[in-house]
Steps between C-alpha positions, in 0.01 A plus 500: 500500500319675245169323448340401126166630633358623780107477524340773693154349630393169603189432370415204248675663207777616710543100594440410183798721374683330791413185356580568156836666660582178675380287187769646243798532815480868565622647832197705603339612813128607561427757737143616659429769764280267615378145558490254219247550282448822685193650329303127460543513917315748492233418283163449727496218687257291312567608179431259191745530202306594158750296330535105506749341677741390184494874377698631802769258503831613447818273358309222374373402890174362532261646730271311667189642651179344646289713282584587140524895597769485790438695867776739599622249796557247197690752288725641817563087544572432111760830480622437845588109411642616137762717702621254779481210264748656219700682740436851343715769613255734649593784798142628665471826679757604276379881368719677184591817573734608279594346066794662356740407220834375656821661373708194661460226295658490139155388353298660231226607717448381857289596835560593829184409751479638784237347790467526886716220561745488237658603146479280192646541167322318195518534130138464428226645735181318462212697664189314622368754771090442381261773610365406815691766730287795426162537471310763326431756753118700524668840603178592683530655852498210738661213340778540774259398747556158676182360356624483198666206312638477135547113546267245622595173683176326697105586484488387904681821615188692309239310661182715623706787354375769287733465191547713193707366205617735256528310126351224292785277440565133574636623826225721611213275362711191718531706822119618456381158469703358787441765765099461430504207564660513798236740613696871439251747334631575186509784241706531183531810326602454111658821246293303244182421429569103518678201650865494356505264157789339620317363829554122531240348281347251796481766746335780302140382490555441886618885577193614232243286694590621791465871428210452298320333848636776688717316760828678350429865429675663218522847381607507100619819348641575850835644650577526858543908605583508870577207761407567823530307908152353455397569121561516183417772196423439141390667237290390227356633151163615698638567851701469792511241721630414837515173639551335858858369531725252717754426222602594126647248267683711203527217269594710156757320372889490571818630295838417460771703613572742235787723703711192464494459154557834420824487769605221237463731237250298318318724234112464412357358223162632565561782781076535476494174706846451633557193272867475513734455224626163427582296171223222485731230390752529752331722772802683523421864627703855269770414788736210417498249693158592692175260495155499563261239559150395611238745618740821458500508163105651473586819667163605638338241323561250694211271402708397141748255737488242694687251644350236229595727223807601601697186558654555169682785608751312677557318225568741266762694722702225621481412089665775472720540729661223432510588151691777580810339705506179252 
């Protein structure tokens, strides 16, 4: 059976291609290496959405939280329900190895996949991988050690620790926050000279108060030089610092998997910040037949998408799709 799309990723927009898939009777399959709605499973534990509940509903299916900005427990229930309830055709723990154009079908252009449990051939290849997989690595001696952590889950396991988290972002300012207040000793070291812009809008003054009173610590205009067993180093425009240690929280941001789109043989469109190439009315990538969607389109930017902007994607590729075999 040669599929009309196969859907590599099963995040929201991945289901929401599924959906749209499903919604205009195309045989498609969605595949993650993962659980569903890998990367929002591992978002930390009590993590509040910045987004309102109606803005991260996909296919026109309400979501209904107790708050207007949904917890992650609501959103793994809302994407969870969306997939049992419409019967989406989704494999988990399914990894791609291998995309290659098949030879054996008399079609214009189609795709062999290749996973670790089976081989699929589709038409269209929709791919809605996101960018949580791979964070942003330091590169500093040290950041092998056991101590250190480029995602965060719970403040508890922190408690009476001393902590240092490395960035200013929504994450870091969260997980700073949290693990205070569950009595860690916390430091935050920051490249810049401020809280991230971008910081949710209720939760900045919080993070500012608390540095400004002292109880968080934070070093601006910092990097980290050298992690050590029981400290760590940092170096800052008028000297160098070392700091008492338990445990290092590298939140600096995440990327999506590049290797894999250039395997597909997907050109850039700005190769400055790995911003793929894809037409903006069809999302169709320089190779036929090849999609993108959601979060994957920023390259390294990946503050530009979202899942509340991105809902349209799926849209416009099934659009066309169809348009094509009609």
């Amino acid at each position: 059976m040669i599929l009309d799309c196969l859907i590599i990723g099963a995040g929201p927009i991945g289901l929401a291609c599924g959906l749209e898939a499903q919604k205009n009777n195309l045989s498609y399959i969605i595949l993650d290496k993962g659980t569903l709605v890998n990367s929002l499973y591992h978002y930390p534990a009590n993590m509040t959405f910045f987004s309102t509940s109606e803005k991260l509903e996909i296919g026109g299916i309400p979501f209904i939280s107790n708050n207007p900005k949904p917890t992650k427990q609501e959103a793994l229930e809302y994407y969870r329900r969306i997939t049992t309830a419409n019967n989406l055709a989704v494999n988990l723990f399914e990894a791609v190895l291998e995309v290659k154009q098949s030879n054996e079908s008399n079609l214009p252009t189609a795709y062999e996949i290749k996973t670790n449990k089976a081989t699929y051939k589709a038409k269209n290849i929709i791919v809605a991988t996101g960018f949580y997989d791979i964070p942003n690595k330091l590169n500093v001696p040290g950041e092998d050690l056991p101590k250190v952590n480029h995602y965060y889950n719970d403040p508890h396991y922190y408690a009476q620790q001393h902590v240092a988290i490395i960035g200013a972002s929504n994450s870091a300012v969260d997980a700073a926050l949290e693990i205070y207040r569950k009595g860690g000793k916390v430091s935050m070291i920051i490249r810049g000279e401020k809280i991230g812009e971008r910081v949710k809008y209720w939760v900045k003054p919080d993070i500012e108060n608390r540095i400004k009173e002292g109880s968080i610590k934070a070093y601006f205009n910092a990097e980290v030089t050298r992690i050590l067993k029981e400290e760590i180093e940092l170096r800052t425009p008028t000297s160098t610092i070392s700091l008492p240690n338990d445990f290092v929280l590298a939140l600096t941001g995440y990327q999506p998997n590049f290797n894999f789109l250039k395997d597909l043989g997907i050109d850039w469109a700005d190769k400055t910040k790995k911003i793929p190439f894809y037409d903006e009315r069809t999302m169709e990538t320089n190779q036929k037949g090849i999609y993108l969607a959601g979060v994957i389109c920023g390259g390294l930017e990946t503050h530009k998408w979202f899942i509340e902007n991105s809902r349209v994607h799926a849209t416009l590729i099934i659009q066309d799709i169809v348009k094509k075999q009609d």
